[in-house]
N, CA, C and O atoms as a GROMACS GRO file, in nm:
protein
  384
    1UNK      N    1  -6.831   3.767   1.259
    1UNK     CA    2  -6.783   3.652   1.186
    1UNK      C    3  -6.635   3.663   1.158
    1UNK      O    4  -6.557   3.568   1.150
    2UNK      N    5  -6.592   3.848   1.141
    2UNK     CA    6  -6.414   3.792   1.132
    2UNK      C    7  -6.366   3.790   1.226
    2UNK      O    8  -6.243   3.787   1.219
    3UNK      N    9  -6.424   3.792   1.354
    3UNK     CA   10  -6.318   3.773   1.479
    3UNK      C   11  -6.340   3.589   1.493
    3UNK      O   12  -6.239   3.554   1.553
    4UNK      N   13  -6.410   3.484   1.469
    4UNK     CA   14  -6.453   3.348   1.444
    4UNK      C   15  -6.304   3.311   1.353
    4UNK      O   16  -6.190   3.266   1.366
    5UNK      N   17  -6.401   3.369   1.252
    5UNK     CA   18  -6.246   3.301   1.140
    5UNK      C   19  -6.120   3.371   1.176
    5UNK      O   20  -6.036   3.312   1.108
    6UNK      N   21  -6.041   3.492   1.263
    6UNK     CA   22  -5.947   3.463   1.280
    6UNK      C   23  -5.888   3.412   1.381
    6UNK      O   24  -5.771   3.373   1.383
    7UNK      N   25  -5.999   3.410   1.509
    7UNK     CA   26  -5.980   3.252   1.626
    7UNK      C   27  -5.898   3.152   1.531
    7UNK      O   28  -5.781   3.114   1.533
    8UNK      N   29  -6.044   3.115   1.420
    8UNK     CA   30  -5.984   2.954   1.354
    8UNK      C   31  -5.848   2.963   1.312
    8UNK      O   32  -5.754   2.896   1.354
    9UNK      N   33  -5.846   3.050   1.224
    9UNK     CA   34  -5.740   3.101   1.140
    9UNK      C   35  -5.603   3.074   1.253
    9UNK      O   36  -5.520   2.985   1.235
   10UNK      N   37  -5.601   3.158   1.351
   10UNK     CA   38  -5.479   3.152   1.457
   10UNK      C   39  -5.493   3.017   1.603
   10UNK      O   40  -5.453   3.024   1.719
   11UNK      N   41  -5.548   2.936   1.550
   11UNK     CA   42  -5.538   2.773   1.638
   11UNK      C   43  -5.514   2.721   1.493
   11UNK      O   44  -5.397   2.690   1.467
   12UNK      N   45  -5.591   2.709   1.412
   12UNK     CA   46  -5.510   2.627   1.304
   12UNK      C   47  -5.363   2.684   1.228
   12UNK      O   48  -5.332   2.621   1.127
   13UNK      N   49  -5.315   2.742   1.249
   13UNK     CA   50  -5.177   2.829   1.221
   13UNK      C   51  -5.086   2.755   1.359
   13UNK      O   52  -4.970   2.723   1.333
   14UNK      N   53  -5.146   2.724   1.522
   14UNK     CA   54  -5.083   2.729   1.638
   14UNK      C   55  -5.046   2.584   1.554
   14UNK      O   56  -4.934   2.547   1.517
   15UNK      N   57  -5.173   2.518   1.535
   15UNK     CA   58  -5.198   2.368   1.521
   15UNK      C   59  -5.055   2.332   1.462
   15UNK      O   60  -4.965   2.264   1.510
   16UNK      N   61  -5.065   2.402   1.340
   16UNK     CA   62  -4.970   2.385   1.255
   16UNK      C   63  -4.823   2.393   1.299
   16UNK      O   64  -4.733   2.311   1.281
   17UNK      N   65  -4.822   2.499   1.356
   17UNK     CA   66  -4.665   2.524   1.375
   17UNK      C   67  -4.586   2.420   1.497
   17UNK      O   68  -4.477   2.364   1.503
   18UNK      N   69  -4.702   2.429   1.584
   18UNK     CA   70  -4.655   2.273   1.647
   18UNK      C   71  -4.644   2.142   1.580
   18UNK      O   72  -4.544   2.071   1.587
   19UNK      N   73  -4.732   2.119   1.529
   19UNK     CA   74  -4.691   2.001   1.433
   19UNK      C   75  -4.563   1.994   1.351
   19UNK      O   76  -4.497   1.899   1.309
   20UNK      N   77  -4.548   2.133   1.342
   20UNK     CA   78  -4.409   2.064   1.239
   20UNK      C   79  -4.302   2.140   1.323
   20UNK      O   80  -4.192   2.154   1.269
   21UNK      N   81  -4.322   2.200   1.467
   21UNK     CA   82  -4.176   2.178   1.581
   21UNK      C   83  -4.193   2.020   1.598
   21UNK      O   84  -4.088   1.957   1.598
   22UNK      N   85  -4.288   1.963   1.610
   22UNK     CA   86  -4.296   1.834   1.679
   22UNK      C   87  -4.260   1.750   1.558
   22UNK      O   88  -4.264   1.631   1.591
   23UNK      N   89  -4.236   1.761   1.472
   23UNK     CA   90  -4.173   1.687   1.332
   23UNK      C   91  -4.010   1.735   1.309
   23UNK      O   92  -3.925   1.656   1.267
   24UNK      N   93  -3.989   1.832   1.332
   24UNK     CA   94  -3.843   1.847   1.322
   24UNK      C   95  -3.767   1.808   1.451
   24UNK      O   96  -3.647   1.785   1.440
   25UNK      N   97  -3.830   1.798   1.583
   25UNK     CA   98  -3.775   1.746   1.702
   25UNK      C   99  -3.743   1.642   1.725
   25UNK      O  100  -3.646   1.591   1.782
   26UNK      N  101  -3.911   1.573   1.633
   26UNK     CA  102  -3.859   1.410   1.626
   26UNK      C  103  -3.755   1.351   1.509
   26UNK      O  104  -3.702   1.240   1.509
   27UNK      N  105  -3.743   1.445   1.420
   27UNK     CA  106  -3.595   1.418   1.332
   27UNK      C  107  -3.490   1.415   1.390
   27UNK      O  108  -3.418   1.315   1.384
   28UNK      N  109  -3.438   1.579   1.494
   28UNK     CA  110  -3.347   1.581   1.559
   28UNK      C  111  -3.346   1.492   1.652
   28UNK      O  112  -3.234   1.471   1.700
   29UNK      N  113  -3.452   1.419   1.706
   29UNK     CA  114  -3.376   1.337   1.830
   29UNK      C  115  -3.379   1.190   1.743
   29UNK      O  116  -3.307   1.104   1.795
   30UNK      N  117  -3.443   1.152   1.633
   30UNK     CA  118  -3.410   1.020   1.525
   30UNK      C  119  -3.205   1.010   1.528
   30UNK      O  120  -3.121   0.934   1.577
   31UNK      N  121  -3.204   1.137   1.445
   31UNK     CA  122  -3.073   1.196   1.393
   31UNK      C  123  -2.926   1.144   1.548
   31UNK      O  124  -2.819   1.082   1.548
   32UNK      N  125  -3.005   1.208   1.643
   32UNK     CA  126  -2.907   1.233   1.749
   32UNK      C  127  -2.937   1.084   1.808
   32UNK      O  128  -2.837   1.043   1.867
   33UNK      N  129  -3.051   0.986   1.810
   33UNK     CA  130  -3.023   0.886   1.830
   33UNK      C  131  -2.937   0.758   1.733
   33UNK      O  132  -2.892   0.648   1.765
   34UNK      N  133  -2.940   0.819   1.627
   34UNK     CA  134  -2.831   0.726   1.523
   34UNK      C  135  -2.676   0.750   1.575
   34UNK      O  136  -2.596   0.660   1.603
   35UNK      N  137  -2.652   0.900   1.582
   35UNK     CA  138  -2.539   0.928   1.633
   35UNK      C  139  -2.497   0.856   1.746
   35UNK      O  140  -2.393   0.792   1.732
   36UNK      N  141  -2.561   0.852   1.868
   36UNK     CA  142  -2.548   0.827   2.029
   36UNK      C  143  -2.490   0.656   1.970
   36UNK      O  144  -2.389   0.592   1.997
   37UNK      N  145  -2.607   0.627   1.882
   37UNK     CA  146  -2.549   0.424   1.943
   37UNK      C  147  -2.455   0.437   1.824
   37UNK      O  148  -2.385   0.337   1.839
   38UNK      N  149  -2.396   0.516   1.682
   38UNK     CA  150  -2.272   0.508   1.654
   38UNK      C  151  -2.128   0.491   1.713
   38UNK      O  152  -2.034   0.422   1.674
   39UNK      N  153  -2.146   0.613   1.868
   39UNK     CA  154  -2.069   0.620   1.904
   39UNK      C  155  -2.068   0.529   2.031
   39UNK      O  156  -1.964   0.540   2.096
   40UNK      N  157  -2.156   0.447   2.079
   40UNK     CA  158  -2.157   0.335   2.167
   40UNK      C  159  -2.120   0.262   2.163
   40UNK      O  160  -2.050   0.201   2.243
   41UNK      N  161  -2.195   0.212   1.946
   41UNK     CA  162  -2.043   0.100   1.908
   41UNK      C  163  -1.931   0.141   1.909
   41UNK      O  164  -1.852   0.079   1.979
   42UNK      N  165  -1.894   0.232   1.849
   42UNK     CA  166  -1.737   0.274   1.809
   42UNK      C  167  -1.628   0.246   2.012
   42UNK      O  168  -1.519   0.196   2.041
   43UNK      N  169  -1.769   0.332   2.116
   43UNK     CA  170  -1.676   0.260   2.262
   43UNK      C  171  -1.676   0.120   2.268
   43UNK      O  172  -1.571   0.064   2.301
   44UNK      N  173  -1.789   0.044   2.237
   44UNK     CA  174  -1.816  -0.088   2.281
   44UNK      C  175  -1.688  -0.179   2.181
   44UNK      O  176  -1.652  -0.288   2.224
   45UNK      N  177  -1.631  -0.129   2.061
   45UNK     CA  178  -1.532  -0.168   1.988
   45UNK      C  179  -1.386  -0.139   2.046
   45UNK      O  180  -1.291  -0.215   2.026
   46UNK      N  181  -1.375   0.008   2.138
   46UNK     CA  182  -1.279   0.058   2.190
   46UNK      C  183  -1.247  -0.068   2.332
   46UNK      O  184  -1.140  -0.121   2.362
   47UNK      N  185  -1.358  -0.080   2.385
   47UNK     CA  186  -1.346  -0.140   2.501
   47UNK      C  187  -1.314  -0.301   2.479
   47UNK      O  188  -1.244  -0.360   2.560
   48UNK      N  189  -1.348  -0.342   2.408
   48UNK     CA  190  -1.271  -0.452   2.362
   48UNK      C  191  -1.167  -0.516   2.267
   48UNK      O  192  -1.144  -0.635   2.247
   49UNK      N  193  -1.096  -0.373   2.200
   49UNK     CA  194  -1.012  -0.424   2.198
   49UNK      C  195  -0.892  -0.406   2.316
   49UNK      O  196  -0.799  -0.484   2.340
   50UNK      N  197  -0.928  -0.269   2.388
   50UNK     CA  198  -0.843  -0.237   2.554
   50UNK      C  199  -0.807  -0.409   2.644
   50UNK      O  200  -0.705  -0.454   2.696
   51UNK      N  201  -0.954  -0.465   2.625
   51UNK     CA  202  -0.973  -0.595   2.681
   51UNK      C  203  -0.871  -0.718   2.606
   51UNK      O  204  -0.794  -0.803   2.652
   52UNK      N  205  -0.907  -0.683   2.487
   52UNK     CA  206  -0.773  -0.809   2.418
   52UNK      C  207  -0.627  -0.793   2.463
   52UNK      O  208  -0.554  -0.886   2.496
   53UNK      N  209  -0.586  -0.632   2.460
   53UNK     CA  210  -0.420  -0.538   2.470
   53UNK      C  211  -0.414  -0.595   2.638
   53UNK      O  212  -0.314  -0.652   2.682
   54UNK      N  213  -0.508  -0.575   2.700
   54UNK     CA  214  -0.469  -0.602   2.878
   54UNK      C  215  -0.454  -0.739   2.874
   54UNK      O  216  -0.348  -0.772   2.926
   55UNK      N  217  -0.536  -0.860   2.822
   55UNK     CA  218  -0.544  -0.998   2.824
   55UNK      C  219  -0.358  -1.023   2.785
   55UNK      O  220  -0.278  -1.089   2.851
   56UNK      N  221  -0.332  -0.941   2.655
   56UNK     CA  222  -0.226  -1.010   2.602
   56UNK      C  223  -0.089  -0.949   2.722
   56UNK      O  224   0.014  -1.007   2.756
   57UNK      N  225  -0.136  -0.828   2.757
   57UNK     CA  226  -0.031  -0.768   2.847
   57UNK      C  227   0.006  -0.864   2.988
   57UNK      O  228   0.119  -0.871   3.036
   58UNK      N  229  -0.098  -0.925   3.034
   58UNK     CA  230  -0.126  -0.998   3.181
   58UNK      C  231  -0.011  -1.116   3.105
   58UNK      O  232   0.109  -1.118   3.132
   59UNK      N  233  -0.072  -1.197   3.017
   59UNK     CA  234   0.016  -1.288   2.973
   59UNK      C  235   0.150  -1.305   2.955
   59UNK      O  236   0.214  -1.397   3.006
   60UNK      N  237   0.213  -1.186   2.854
   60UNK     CA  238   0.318  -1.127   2.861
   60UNK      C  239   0.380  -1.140   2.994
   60UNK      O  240   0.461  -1.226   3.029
   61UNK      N  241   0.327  -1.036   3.070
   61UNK     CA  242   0.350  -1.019   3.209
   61UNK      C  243   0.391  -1.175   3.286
   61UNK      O  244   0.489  -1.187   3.360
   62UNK      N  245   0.323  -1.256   3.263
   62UNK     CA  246   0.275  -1.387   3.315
   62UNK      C  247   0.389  -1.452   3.291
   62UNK      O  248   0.445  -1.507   3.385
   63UNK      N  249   0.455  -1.456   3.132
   63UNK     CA  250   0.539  -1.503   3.117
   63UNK      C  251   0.710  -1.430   3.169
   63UNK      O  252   0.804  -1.498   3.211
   64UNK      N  253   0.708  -1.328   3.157
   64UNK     CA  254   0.807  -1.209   3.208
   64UNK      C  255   0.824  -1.307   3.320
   64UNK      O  256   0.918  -1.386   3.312
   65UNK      N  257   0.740  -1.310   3.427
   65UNK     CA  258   0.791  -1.336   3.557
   65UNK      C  259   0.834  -1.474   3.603
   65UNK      O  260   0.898  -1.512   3.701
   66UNK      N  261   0.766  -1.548   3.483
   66UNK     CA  262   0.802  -1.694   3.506
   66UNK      C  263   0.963  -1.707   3.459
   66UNK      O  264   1.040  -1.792   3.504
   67UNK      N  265   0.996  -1.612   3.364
   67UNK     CA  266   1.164  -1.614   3.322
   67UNK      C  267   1.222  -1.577   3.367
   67UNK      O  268   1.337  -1.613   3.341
   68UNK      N  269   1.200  -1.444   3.507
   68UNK     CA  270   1.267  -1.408   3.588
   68UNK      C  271   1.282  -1.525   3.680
   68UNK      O  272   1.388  -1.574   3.721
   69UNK      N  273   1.171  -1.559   3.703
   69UNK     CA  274   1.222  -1.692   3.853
   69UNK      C  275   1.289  -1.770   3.815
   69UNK      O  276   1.370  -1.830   3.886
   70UNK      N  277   1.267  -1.792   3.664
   70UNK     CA  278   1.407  -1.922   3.599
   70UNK      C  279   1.527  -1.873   3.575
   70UNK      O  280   1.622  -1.941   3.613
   71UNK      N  281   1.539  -1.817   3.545
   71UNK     CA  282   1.656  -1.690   3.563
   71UNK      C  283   1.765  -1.712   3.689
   71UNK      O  284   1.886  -1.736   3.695
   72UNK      N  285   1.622  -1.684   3.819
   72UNK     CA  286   1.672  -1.644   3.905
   72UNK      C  287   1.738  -1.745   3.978
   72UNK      O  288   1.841  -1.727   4.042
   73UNK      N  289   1.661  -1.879   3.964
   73UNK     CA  290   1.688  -1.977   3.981
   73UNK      C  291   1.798  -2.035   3.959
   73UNK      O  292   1.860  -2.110   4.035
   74UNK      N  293   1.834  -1.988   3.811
   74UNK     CA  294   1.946  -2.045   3.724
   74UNK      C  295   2.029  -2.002   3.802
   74UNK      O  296   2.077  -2.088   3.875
   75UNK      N  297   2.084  -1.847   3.821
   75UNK     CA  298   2.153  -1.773   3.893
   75UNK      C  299   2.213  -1.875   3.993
   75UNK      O  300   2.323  -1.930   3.990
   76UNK      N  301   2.068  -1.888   4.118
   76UNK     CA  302   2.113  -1.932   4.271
   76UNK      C  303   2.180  -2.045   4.212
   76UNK      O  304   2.299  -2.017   4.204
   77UNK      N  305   2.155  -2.165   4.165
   77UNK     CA  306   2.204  -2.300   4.119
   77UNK      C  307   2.360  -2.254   4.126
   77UNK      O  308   2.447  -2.275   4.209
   78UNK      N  309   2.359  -2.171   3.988
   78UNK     CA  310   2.527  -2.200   3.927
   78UNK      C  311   2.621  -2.107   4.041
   78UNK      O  312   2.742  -2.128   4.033
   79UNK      N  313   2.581  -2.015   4.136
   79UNK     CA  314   2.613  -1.986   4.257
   79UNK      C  315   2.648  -2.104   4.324
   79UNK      O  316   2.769  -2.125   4.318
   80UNK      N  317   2.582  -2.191   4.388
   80UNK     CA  318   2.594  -2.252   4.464
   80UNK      C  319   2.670  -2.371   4.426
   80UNK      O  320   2.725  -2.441   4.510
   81UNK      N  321   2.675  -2.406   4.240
   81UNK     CA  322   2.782  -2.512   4.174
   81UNK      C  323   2.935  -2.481   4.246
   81UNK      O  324   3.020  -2.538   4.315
   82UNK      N  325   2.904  -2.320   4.166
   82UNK     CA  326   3.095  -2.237   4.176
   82UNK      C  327   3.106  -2.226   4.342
   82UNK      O  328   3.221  -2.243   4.383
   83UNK      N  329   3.014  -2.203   4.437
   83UNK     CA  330   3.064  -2.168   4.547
   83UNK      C  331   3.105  -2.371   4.631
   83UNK      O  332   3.144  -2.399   4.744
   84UNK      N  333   3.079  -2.447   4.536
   84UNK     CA  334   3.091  -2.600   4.581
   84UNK      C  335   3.223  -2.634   4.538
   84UNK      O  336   3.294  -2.714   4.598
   85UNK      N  337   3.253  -2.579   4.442
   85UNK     CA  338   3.333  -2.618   4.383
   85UNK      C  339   3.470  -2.520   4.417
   85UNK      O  340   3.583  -2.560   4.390
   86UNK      N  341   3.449  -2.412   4.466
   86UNK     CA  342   3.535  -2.318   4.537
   86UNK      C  343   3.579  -2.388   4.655
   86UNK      O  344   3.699  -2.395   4.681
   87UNK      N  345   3.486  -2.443   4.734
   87UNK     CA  346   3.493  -2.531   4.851
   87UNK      C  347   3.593  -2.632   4.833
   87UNK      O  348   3.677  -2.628   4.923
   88UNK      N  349   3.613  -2.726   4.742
   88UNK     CA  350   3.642  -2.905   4.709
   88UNK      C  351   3.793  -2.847   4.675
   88UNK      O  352   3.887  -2.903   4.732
   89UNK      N  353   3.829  -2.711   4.563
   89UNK     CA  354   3.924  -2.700   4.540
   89UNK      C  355   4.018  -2.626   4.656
   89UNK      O  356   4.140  -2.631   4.644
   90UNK      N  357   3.961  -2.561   4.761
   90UNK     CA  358   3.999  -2.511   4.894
   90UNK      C  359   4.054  -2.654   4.945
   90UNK      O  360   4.175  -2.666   4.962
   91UNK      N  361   3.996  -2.726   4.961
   91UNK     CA  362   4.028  -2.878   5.011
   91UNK      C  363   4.101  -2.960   4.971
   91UNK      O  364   4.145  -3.040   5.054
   92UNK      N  365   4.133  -2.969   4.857
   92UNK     CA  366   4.214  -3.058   4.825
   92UNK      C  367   4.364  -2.933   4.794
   92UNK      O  368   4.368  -2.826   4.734
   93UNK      N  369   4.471  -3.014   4.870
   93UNK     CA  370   4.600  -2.937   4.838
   93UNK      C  371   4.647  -2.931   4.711
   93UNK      O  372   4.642  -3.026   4.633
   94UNK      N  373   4.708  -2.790   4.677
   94UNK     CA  374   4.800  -2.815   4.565
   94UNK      C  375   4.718  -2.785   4.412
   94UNK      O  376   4.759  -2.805   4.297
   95UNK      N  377   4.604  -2.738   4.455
   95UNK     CA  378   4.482  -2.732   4.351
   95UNK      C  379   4.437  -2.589   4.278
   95UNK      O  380   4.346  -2.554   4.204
   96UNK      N  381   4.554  -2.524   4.342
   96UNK     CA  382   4.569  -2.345   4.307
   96UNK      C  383   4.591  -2.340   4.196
   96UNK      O  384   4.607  -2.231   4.142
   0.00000   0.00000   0.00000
């Protein structure tokens, strides 16, 4: 009879001690799943504001280049005023 009761004795002791690995495992992975989607939001927050900074950068950008071509534009124009006008005063005598 004491080799019975300490069978029982040592499956209900196994019983036990698994039950409460299998209770602290499922804490630690509760625990480590709060953590994981903390830090999913905290990327999913990172990644959009990256998305707003690039939106506003393209724009920026967008505009940058539209002031260079007016710019550039301006440039060729008043080139081509002074080089007209370099011309007319070449032409007419006495205009030095």
């Amino acid at each position: 009879m004491g080799i019975v009761t300490g069978l029982a004795g040592l499956a209900i002791g196994a019983v036990a001690a698994w039950q409460l690995a299998r209770g602290f495992a499922a804490a630690e992975m509760s625990r480590l799943r709060t953590r994981l989607e903390e830090q999913i939001g905290f990327w999913q927050g990172e990644t959009e504001r990256a998305r707003a900074n690039a939106a506003q950068v393209a724009e920026r950008t967008a505009a940058w280049v539209a002031g260079c071509q007016q710019g550039r534009d301006d440039v060729l124009s008043l080139a081509r005023a002074l080089g007209q006008h370099a011309a007319r005063a070449d032409d007419v005598p006495g205009a030095e």
